[in-house]
N, C-alpha and C positions, 0 to 999 in steps of 0.2 A: 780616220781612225787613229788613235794615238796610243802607244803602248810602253810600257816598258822599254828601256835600254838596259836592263842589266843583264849580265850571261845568264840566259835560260836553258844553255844546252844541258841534254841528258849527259852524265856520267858515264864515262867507259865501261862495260862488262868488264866485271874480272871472272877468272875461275871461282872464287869463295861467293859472288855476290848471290847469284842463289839456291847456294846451302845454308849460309847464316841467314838468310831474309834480309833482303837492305829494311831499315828502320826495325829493327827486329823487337825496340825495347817499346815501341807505339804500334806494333801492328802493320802493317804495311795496306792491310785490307782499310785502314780504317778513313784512309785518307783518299785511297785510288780512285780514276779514272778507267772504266771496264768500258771495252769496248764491244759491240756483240756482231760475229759476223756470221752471217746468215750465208752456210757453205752453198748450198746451192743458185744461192745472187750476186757472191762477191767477185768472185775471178774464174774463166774457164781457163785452161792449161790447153786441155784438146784438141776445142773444136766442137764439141757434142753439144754445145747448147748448154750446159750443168754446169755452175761451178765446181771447183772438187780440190782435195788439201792441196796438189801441188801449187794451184791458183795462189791460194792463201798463202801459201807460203811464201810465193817469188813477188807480194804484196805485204812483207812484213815490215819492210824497210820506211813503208808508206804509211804505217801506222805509226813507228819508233817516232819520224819526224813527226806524225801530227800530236804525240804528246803525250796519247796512251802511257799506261800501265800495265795493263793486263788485257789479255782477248779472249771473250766468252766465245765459245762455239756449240752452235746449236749441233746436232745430234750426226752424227754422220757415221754412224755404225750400220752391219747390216740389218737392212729392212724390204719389206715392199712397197715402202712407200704411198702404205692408202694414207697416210700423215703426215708427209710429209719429214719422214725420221720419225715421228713424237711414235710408231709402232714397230717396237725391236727385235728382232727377229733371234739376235747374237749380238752380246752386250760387248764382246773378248775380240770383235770384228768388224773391219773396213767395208761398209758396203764397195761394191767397184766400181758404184758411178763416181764415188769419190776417190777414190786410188786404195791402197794399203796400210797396212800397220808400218811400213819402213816407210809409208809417205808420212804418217803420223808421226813416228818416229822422227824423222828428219826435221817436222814443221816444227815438235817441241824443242830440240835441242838448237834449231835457227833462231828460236824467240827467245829464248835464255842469253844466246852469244848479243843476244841485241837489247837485254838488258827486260824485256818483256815475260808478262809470266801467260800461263797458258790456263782457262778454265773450259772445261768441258760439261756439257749437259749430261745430268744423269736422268734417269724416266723409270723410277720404280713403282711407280702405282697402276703400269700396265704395261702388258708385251704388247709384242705383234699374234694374230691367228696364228702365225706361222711358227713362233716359238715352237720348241722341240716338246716342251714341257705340254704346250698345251695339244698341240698334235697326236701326239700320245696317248692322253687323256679323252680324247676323241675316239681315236684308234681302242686304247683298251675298253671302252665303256663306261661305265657307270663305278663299275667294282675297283677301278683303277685307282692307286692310291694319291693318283699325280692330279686327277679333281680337285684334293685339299688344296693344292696350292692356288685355285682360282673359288671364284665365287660359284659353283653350280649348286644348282636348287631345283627341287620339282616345280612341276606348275600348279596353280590353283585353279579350280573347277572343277566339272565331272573327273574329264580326261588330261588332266594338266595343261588343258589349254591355254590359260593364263596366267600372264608371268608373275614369278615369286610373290613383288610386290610393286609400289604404284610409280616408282623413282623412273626418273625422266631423264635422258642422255643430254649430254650439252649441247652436242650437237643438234638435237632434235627426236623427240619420236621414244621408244623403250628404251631404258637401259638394261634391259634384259632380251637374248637372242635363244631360240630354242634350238636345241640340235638332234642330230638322229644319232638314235644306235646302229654300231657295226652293221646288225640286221635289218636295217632301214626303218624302223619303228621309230617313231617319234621319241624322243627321251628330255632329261633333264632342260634347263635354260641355264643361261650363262651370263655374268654382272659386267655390263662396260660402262662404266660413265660419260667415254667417247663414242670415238666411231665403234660398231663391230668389230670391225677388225683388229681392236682392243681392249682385248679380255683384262678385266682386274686383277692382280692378283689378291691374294689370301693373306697378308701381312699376319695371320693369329698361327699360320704354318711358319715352324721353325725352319724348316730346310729354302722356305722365299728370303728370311732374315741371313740364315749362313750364306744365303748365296750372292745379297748384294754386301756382302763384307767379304767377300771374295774379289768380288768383281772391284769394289773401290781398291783393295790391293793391285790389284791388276795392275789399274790406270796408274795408282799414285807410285808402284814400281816402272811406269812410262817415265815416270817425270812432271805430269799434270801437276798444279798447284793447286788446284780445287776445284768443286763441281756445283753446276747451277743445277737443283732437284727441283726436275719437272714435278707440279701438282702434287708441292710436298706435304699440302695439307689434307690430303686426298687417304692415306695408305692405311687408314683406321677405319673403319666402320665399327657405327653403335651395332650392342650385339642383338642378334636376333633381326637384321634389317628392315626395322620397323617401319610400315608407310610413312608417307608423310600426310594426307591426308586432302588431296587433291588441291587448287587453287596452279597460278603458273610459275611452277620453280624457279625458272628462269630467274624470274625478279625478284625472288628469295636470296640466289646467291651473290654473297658479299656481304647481306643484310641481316642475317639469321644463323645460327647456327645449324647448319644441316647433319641428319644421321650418316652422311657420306662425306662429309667436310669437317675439316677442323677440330676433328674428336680429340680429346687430353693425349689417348694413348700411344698418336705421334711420337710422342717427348721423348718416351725411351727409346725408340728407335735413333734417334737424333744424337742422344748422349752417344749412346752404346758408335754410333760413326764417327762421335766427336773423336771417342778414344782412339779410335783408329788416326784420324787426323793427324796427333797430339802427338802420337808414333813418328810420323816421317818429319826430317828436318824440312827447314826453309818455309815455317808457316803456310800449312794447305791450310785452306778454307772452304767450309761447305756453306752456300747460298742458298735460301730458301722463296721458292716463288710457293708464296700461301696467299692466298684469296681468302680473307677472315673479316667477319663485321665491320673489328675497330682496329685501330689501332694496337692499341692495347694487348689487343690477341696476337697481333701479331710478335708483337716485343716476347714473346714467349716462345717464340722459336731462338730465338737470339740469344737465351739466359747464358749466364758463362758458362755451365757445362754442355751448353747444344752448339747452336752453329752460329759463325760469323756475323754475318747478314742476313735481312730479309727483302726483298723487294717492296718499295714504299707505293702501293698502288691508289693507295689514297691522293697522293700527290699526282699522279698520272692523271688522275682524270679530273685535277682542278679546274677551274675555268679560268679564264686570264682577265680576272679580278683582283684588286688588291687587297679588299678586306675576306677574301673567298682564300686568297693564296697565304697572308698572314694567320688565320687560325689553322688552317691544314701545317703547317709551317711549326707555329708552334706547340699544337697539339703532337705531331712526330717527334719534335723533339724532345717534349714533355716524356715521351713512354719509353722513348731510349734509353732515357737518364739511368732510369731506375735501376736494368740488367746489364750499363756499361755497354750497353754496342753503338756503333754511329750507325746513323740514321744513312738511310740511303735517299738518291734522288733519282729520278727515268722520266723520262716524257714520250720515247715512244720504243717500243720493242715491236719483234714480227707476228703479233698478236691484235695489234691497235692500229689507226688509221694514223698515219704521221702526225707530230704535233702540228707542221708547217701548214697543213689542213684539216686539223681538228680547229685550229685558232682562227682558222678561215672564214670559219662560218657559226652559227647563234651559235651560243652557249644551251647547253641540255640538250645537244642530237646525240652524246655517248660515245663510247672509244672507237665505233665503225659506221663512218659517216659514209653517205654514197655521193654526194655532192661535191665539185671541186672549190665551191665556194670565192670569195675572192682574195685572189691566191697572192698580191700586193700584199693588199694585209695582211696574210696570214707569216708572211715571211718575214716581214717586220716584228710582229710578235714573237714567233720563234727564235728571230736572234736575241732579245729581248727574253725571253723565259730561258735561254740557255745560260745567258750569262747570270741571271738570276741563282738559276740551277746550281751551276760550277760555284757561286759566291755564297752557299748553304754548308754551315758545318758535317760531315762525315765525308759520303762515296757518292760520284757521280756513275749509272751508265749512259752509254750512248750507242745508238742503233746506227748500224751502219749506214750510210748514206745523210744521215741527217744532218753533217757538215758540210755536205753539200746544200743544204736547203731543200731535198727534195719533197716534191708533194707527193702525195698521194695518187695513184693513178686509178679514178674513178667510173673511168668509160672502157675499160678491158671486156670487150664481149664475151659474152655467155660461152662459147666456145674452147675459150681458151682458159677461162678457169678449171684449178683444181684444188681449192679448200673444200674438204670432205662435206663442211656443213653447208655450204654451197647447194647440195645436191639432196638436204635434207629436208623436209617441213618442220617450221614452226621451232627453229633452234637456234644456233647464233645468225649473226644477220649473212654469216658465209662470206664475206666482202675482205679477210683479210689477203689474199693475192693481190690485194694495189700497193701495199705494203713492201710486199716483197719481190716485185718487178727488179732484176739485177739493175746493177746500179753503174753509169757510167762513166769511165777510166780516161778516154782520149779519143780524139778524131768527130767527124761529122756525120759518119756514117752509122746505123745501128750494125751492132753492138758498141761502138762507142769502147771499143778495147777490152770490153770484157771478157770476149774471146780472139784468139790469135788472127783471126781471118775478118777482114772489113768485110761486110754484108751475111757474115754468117749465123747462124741460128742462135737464138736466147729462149730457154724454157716458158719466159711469158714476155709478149712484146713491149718492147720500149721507147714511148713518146719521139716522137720529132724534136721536139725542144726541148730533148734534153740534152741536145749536144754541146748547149750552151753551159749547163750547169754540171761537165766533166769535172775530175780533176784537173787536167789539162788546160783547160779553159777559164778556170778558178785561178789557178796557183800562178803566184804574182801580182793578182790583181787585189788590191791595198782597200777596197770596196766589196770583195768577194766574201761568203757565207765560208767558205772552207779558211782561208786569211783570216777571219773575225774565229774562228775553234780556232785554229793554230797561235793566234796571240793569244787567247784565252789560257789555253792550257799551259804556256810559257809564264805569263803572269802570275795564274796558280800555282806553279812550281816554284818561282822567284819569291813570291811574297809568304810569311812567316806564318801571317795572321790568317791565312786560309789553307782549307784544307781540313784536317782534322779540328773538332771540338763538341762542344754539347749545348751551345746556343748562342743567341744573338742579343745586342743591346740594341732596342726600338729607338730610334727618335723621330721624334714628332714631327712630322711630315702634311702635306696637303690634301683630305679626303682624293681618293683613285691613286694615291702613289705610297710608296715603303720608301725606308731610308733606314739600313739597320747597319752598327757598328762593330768590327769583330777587330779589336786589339788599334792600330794604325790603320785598318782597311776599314772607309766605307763603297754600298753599294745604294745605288738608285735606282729607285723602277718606278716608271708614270704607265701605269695601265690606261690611261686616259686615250680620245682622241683626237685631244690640246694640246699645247705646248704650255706649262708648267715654270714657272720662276721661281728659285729657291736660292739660299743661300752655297755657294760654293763648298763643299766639303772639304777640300784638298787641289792634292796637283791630280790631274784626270787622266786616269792610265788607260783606260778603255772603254768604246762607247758602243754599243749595237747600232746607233743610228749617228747621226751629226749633233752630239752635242756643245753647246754653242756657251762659254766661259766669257761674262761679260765683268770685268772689272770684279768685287767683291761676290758675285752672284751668277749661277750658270740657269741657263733654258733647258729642260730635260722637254728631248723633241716626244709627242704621242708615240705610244706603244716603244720603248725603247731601255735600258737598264744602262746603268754606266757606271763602272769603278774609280773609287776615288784612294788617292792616299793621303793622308793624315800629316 
């Protein structure tokens, strides 16, 4: 693996670096490396089996070195966790498996000293049951004025037996729950797009809109730099909640415009937070994870007056094709142009089956594979689609563990799962706990240092060989998957011509491989499972595989990407 010699180190923190935003005249979002740490898999502090902030935190110095920018964190307020976090109990609060708001407190101002910025999950298109708001609503009956702020509705039939209308949970089964009155009499139903135990809210009630523009002051008075909006395309329903007219939703969404997805009316919610943003120094940014047909639609979260980014989910679920990866490729950057935002890049979040075994196995099993496929290959391509990744004009994310290579863990027994749709019929495939099996730190033994004590508990078990693919076990080794991101991300910060832009110059390359030009940088990717002779680009700064420089002309080995300079 050959890389760079030039000083790749990060910059000293100063006190001013983030108030003014470093790069403050290009955005700083537009170019970043996010990294996403999934609090209950990253680090225990304890001993409980949970990851929780102080974990993260006494793991920030680990992330500054591998090259990040910024670190998303999935939801870790209080909840009951039938969701995993995604159901909020108290938006203003630490749950306590995770520690406190002074733990909070601490983790932001550690990751500023260290030159790192801090994004946080926000989840506005549903509480938890346990919300105050809706509890009450329960409690007072029907007459309560705190109904408005969710979806309740009678039922249809004789006796309202059934629900509102014909919409279908993600998870599986009704989107609609019915509940009792006070006096134990059956009454109204109630709208979740999820699990139950997450009621929608009512986005057309003023006092839900006052309240998450409170709640964003909260955080961005913590110090937060910006927020990833859980199912941001979610908080609008068409009025009157019109069926949709039977067939399987499921395969509707991403495809179609639905009356519970991706309505226009988002937009002004969007602006109306941008302004908030726009308020506090040091460029906060709000991220949008929208699930919308096209492209296209998506870039409409992004307009200059809404939010930063959007999550590029189109690309996530490419296949590792090269003419499959060059139109997705240029079609994102096509729709970005237009409203000025960089495009974003992901290949796997704690939603999806790893890319390292999505890659593993055919093309068209979808982002929750249950097979571990063959996992050679699939690691091969994944080093290979990253460096890809990292060498695409805008923002990359990266899901925690996937510098290490890890796969997916596909044989966790029945038992030990707890994805809500897991335990639902006929909804998502329920499989993402392989995903998010904690991830390991040092040593032979499980937990593998994710908790303080050798042999002690981890909330879902962790392979035997993974002890191989620690950090610990990685770091130093010049052939390792964590060594191949840490050059990576050093490169990208060295080299000019990557990083932020708005597209790529194609050249002409051998059916199954890309070869695109950005200023003095090219990149090579042979999706093939040949080895490929081409003209040399340059001098060869990094290769996912053993790329082999013969006199005038280099061998791009199967499944592999390689950076070149000019």
């Amino acid at each position: 693996m050959t890389q760079n010699l030039a000083d790749t180190s990060r910059p000293a923190a100063d006190a001013t670096a983030h108030e003014a935003g470093t790069g403050a005249s290009r955005g700083w979002w537009r170019d970043a490396v996010i990294y996403q740490v999934y609090p209950r898999s990253f680090a225990d502090s304890n001993g409980d089996g949970m990851g929780d902030l102080p974990g993260i935190r006494s793991r920030l110095p680990y992330l500054r070195d591998l090259g990040v920018d910024a670190v998303w964190l999935s939801p870790f307020y209080a909840s009951p966790q039938a969701d995993a976090g995604y159901d909020v109990a108290d938006y203003r609060a630490v749950d306590p498996m995770f520690g406190t708001l002074l733990d909070a407190d601490g983790l932001i101002r550690d990751a500023h000293a260290l030159g790192l910025r801090i994004i946080v999950d926000l989840v506005p298109n549903h509480s938890s049951d346990q919300h105050e708001w809706f509890q009450r609503a329960l409690r007072e009956g029907p007459a309560s004025p705190l109904r408005d702020r969710y979806h309740f509705r009678p039922g249809k039939g004789e006796n309202g037996e059934l629900p509102p209308n014909d919409w279908e949970s993600i998870f599986g089964g009704p989107a609609w729950t019915r509940t009792a009155n006070p006096d134990g009499t059956l009454g109204d139903w109630y709208l979740h797009l999820f699990a139950p135990e997450q009621p929608d809210f009512n986005w057309e009630n003023p006092a839900v809109a006052d309240e998450f523009r409170s709640i964003l002051r909260f955080w961005l008075d913590m110090g937060v730099d910006g927020f990833r909006i859980d199912v941001a395309h979610g908080l609008v329903k068409a009025p009157g909640l019109p069926d949709l007219g039977g067939g399987d939703q499921l395969k509707l969404l991403g495809n179609d415009v639905m009356p519970f997805f991706d309505q226009d009316g988002v937009h002004e919610i969007y602006r109306s937070w941008r302004r908030i943003l726009d308020e506090y120094p040091g460029q906060r940014i709000g991220v949008a994870e929208a699930w919308t047909p096209t492209v296209q639609r998506t870039a409409n979260y992004v307009r200059p007056d809404e939010l930063h980014q959007a999550f590029n989910f189109q690309y996530l679920g490419t296949s590792w094709d090269a003419a499959e990866l060059r139109g997705v490729i240029d079609l994102s950057l096509d729709s970005m142009r237009p409203v000025d935002a960089p495009t974003t890049w992901v290949l796997s979040n704690h939603d999806v089956t790893r890319h390292a075994t999505r890659f593993a196995n055919e093309p068209g099993l979808g982002t929750q594979i249950r097979t571990p496929g063959d996992r050679a290959l699939g690691l091969r391509r994944a080093r290979a689609a990253t460096l890809l990744m990292l060498a695409l004009p805008g923002s990359a994310y990266v899901y925690q563990g996937e510098e290490l290579g890890l796969p997916d863990v596909t044989d966790l027994p029945d038992e030990v799962r707890q994805d809500p749709s897991f335990f639902r019929q006929a909804g998502q495939d329920g499989y993402r706990d392989g995903c998010r099996v904690p991830i390991p730190w040092s040593g032979t033994e499980a937990p593998y240092g994710f908790g303080p004590v050798a042999g002690g508990p981890s909330w879902l078990p962790q392979p035997a060989e993974w002890a191989q693919l620690s950090v610990e076990a990685q770091t130093g080794d010049p052939t390792s998957t964590l060594e191949l991101y840490r050059s990576a991300l050093a490169v990208r910060r060295a080299q000019a011509d990557l990083g932020a832009g708005t597209g790529v110059e194609w050249l002409d390359s051998p059916e199954g491989t890309l070869v695109f030009r950005r200023g003095s940088f090219v990149c090579t990717v042979n999706t093939t499972a040949e080895p490929v002779r081409i003209p040399a680009p340059g001098r060869l700064l990094l290769s996912s595989a053993d790329a082999v420089v013969d006199g005038g002309e280099t061998v791009l080995a199967p499944d592999s990407t390689d950076w070149w300079a000019v």
